[in-house]
N, C-alpha and C positions, 0 to 999 in steps of 0.2 A: 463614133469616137474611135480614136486610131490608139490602138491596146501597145502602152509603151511600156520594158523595162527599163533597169537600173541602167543597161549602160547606154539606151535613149536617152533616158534622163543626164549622162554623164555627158553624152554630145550635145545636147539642149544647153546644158551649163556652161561647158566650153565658149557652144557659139555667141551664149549669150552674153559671157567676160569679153568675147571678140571674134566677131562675126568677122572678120578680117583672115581668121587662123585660115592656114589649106588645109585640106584636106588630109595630107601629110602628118601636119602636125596635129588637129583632131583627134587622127588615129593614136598618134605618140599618147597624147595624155590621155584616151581612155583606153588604152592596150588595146586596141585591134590593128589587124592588116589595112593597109590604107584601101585595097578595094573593097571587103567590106565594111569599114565605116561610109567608105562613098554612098553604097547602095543603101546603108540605114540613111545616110541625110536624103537621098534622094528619095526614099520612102516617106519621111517626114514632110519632105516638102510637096510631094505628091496628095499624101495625106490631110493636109494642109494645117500640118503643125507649125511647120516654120511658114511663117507669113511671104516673107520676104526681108531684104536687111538693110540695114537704113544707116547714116551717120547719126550717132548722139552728139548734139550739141551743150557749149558752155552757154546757156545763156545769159550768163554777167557779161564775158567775152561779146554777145550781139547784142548789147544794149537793152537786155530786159532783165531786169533788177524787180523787179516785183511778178512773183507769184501767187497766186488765190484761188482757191475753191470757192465757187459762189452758189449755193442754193439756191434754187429756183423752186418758188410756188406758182402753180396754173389755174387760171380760172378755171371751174367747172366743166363748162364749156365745152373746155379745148381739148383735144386728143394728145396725149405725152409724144405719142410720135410725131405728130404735124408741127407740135412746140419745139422737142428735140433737132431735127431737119433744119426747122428754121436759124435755131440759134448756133445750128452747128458752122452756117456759114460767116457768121461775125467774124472778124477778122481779130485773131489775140484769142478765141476760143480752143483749145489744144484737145481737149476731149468733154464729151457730155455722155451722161450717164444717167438711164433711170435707176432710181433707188427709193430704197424704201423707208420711212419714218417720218422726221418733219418737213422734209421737201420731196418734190416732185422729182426734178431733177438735179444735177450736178453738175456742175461746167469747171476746169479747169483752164484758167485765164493768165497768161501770162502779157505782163508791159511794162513800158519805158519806165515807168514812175508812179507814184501813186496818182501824179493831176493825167495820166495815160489813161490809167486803170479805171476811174473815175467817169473818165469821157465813156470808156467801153458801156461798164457797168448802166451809167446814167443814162445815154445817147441810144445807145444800142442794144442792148440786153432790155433794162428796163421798157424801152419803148416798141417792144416786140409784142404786136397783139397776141395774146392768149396768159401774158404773164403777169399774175397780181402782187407780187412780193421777192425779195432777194436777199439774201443773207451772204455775207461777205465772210471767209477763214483766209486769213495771211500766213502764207509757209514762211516762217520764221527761219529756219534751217534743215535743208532735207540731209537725215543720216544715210538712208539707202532706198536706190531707187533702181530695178532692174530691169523694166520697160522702158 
């Protein structure tokens, strides 16, 4: 674990409102000199705090108007990692997560429509051997979302 303070945490926050900012400007809003804040981001990404930085998308904007969390239960069986793996390559699946309580895992499913969603869910999800059950949440409205 890469031991971060306050003002890691403050370039974390920056980057994370907009991985876009230079360097330059990092420094501005959390008061250092632009060469070291360079050398803390380049610490963090050494560290491998910053992953890497990606564009967020609208997805209304690409045609995917429904979002879902879908529970996944596993047969007995099956190993949560060999099931996870699998599901993770469905195509509309954005993240899967083991977790703990009334399912196995978690999948975050984004599509066209609900008759999209549907085909996923029914087609492909369910029809993954190692999986006996699914439960469907529909995000309704996301307030804040910082991944």
């Amino acid at each position: 674990m890469v031991k971060l303070d306050d003002i890691d945490r403050r370039i974390l926050g920056a980057l994370q409102e907009n991985g876009r900012l230079s360097n330059v400007d990092v420094a501005e809003r959390v008061g250092l000199s632009h060469s070291s804040c360079s050398r803390r981001i380049a610490r963090l990404e050494r560290g491998g705090v910053i992953l890497g930085y990606r564009a967020l998308t609208d997805r209304q904007k690409m045609g995917l108007s429904v979002r879902a969390y879908c529970g996944v239960l596993r047969d007995a069986d099956t190993g949560w990692e060999e099931l996870a793996h699998k599901l993770a390559d469905i195509e509309g699946v954005v993240s899967v997560s083991a977790v703990s309580g009334d399912v196995d895992l978690m999948l975050e499913i984004v599509a066209r429509d609900m008759h999209h969603y549907s085909l996923v869910v029914l087609h492909n999800v369910s029809n993954t051997k190692g999986v006996s059950a699914t439960r469907s949440s529909f995000v309704l409205e996301e307030v804040k979302s910082i991944y």
